[in-house]
C-alpha positions as CSV (number, residue, x, y, z in Angstrom):
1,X,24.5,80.8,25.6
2,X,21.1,80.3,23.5
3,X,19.2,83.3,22.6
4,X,15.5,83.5,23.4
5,X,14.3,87.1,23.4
6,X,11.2,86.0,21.1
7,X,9.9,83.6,23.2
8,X,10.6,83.4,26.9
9,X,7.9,84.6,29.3
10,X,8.3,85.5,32.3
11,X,7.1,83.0,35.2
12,X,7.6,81.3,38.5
13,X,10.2,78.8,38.5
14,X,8.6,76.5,39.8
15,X,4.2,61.4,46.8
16,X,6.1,58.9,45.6
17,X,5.7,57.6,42.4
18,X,2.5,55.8,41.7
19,X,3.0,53.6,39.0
20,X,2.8,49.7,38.5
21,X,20.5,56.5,14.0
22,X,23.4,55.0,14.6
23,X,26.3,57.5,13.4
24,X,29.8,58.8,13.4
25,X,30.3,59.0,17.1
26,X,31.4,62.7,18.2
27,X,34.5,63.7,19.9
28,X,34.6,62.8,23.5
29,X,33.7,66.0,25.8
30,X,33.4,66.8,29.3
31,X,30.9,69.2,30.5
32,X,31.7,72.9,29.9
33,X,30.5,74.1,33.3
34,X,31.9,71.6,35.2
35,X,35.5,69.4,35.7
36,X,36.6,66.2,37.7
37,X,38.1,69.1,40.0
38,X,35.9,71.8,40.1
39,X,32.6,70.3,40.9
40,X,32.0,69.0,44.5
41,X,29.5,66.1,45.6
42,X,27.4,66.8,48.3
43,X,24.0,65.8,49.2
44,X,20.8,67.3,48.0
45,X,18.9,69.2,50.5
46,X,16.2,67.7,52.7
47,X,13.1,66.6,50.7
48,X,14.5,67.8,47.4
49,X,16.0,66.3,44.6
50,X,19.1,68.3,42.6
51,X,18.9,67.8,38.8
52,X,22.2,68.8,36.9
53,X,22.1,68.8,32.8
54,X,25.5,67.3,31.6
55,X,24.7,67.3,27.8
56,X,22.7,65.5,25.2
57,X,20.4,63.3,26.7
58,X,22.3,62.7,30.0
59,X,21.4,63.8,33.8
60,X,22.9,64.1,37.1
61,X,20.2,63.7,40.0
62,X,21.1,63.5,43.5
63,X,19.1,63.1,46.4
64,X,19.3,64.1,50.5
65,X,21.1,61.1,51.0
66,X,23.8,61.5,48.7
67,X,22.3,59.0,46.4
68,X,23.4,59.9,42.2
69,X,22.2,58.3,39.1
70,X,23.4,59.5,35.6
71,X,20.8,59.0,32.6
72,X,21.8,57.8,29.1
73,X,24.9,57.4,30.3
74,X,27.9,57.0,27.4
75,X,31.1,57.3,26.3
76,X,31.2,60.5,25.1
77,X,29.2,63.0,27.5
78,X,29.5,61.8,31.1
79,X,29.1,63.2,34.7
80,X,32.2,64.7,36.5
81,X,31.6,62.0,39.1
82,X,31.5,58.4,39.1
83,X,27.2,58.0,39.7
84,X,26.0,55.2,42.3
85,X,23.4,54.3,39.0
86,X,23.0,54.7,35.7
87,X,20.1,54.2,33.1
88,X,21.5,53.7,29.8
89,X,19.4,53.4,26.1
90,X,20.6,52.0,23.0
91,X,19.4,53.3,20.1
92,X,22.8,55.4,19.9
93,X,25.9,55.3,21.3
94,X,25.6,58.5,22.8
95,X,23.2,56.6,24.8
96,X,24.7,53.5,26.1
97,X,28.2,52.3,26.9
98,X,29.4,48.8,27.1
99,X,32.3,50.1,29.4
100,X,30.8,51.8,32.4
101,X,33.2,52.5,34.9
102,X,34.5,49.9,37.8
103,X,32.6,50.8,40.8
104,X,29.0,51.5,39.9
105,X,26.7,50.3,41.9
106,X,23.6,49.4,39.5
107,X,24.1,49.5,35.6
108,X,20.7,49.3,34.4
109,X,20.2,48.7,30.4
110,X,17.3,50.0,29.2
111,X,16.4,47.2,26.2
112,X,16.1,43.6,25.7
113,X,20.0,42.0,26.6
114,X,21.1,38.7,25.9
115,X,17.2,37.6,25.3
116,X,16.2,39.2,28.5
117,X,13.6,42.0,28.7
118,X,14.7,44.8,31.1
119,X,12.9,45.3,34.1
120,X,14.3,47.4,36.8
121,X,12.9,48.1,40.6
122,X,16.1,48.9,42.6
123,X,16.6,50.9,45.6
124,X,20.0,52.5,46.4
125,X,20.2,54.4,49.5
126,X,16.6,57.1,49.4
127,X,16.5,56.7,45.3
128,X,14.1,53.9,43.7
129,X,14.6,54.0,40.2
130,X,12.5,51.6,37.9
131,X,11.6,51.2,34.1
132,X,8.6,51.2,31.4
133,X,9.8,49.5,28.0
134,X,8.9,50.8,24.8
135,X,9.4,50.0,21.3
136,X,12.1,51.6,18.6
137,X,11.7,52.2,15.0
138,X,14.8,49.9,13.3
139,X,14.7,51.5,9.6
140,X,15.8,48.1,8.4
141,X,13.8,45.7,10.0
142,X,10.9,47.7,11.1
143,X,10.0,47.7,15.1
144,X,12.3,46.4,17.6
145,X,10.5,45.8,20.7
146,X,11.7,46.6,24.0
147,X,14.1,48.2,22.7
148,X,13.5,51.7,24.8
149,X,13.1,52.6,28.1
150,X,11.2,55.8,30.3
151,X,13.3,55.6,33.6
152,X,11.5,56.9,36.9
153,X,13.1,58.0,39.5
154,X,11.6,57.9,42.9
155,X,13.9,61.0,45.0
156,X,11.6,63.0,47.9
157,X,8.8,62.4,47.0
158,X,9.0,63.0,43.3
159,X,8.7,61.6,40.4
160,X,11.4,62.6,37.9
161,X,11.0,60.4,34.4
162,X,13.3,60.3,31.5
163,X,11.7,60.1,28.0
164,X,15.2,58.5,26.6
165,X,14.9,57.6,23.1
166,X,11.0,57.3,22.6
167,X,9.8,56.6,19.2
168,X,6.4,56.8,19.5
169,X,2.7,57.7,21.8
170,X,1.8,55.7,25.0
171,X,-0.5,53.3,25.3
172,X,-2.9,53.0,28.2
173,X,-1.0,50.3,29.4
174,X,2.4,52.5,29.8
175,X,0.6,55.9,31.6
176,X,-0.8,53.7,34.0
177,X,2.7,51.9,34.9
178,X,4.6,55.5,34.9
179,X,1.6,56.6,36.9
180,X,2.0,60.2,38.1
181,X,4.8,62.2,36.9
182,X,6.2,65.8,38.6
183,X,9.4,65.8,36.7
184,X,9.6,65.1,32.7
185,X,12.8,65.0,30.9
186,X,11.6,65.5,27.1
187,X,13.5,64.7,23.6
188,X,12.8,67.5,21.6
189,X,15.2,66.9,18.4
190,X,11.9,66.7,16.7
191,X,12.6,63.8,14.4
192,X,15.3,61.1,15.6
193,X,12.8,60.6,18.8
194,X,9.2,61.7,17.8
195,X,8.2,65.0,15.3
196,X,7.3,68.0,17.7
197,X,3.7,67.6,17.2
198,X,3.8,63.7,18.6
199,X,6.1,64.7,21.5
200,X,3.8,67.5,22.3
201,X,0.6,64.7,22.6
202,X,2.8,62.6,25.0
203,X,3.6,65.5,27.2
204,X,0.1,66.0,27.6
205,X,-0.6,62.5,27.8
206,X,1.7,62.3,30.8
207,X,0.7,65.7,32.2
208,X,4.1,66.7,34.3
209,X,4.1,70.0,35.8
210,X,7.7,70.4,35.5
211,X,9.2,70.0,31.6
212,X,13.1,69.9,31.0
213,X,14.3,69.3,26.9
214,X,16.9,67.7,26.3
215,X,18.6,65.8,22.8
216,X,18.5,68.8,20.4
217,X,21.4,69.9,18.2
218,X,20.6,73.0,17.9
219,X,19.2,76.1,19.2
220,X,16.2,76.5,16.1
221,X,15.6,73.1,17.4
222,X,15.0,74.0,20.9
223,X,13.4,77.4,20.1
224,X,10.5,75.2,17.6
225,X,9.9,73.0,20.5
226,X,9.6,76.1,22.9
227,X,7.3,78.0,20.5
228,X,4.8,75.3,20.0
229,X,4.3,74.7,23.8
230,X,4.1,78.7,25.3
231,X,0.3,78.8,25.0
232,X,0.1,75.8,27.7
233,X,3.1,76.6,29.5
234,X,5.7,78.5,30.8
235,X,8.9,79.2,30.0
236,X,12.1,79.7,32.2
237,X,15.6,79.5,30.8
238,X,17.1,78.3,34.3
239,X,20.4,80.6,34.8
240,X,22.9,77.6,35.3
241,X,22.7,73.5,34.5
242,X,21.7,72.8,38.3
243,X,18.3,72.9,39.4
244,X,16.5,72.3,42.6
245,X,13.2,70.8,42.8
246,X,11.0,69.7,45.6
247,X,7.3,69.0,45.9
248,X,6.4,72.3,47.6
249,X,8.4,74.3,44.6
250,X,6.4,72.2,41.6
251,X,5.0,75.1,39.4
252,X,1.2,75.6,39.4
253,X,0.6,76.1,35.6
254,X,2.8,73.6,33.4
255,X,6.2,74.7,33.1
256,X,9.3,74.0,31.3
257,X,12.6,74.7,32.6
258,X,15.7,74.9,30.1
259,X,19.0,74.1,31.7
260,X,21.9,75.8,29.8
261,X,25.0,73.3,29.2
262,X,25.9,71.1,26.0
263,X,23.3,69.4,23.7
């Protein structure tokens, strides 16, 4: 459990989206709170959207119709059920896998494949989930384009995005093809993605009400991020990995919600 007696404040918890270091791999894991045969699948409830934190950089978000897409979805950390999507980065292999399992519906790689620049727009069920490419820093051959994406994902009425490996600010050009964000999903290792003070600029670029980190390794690392961002927002330390979110329970002041589970 991470400690946060210094910094957590107490506060609230809280349209469809608008938009146009490569290393020794870690030890496969599953999920502490959850296993293959201890967590049951059912829908989300009307007009919400159910995020679950499953470790690292990867999601579980299910909508009202039953709908489930997996983020950053890999070999290592994955969700105790086989998702209907999943949004995979490269710049790691805890982001990507070239061996999803048999029976997903839409595998969507978020870089440049076989000379092909990834664009997503699919629907699955009441879950449109699209991308915005972005660049990567390659420390031997300087930037590789494309080779990022921010995933949206369109669940009632929200807009949840995932950061994924970002490597550096927006342009113009990429705020106004995320468009309005409710949900953010932020890397906050504070140097593999962006430094702290960067990441801080693009969450206020991109304005979300709702914050969730994700992609530290530890819990100084999460605790910097938290302390440079409790003048603008709140803070909650959610009691379990699941959370709930609909448009009606969107926080007024800018909040960030820390979902307890593996890193």
């Amino acid at each position: 459990m991470l400690a946060f007696t210094l910094i957590l404040l107490p506060a609230p918890l809280l349209a469809a989206c608008l938009g146009a270091v490569a290393g020794h791999p870690p030890a496969r894991i599953m999920p502490a709170s959850y296993s293959p045969l201890s967590y049951s699948l059912a829908a989300a409830a009307p007009n919400t959207a159910r995020i679950t934190f499953i470790g690292h950089a990867t999601f579980l978000i299910e909508s009202p119709q039953g709908a489930t897409a997996a983020t950053d979805y890999n070999d290592y950390i994955r969700p105790p059920v086989r998702p209907d999507i999943v949004t995979m980065n490269y710049a790691h292999t805890t982001h990507f896998t070239d061996s999803p399992e048999p029976g997903i519906a839409h595998v969507l790689r978020g870089w440049t494949h076989q000379g092909k620049q990834a664009r997503h727009n699919v629907q699955y069920k009441d879950m449109r989930v699209r991308n915005v490419p972005t660049n990567l820093r390659n420390y031997g051959s300087g930037t590789e384009y494309d080779g990022n994406s921010i995933f949206i994902f369109d669940v009632s009425q929200l807009c949840i995005a995932h950061l994924g490996h970002l490597h550096h600010k927006l342009t113009p050009g990429h705020l106004a093809d995320l468009g309005k964000i409710d949900v953010l999903m932020v890397p906050v290792d504070g140097g593999f993605t962006l430094n702290i003070f960067e990441m801080q600029e693009v969450i206020a670029q991109i304005g979300a009400p709702l914050l969730i980190p994700m992609h530290y390794f530890s819990e100084s690392t999460l605790e910097r991020f938290l302390v440079r961002l409790r003048d603008s927002h709140d803070i909650r330390l959610n009691e379990g990995p699941m959370l709930e979110v609909s448009r009606a329970s969107l926080p007024k002041k800018p909040t960030v919600v820390v979902l307890p589970g593996p890193h």
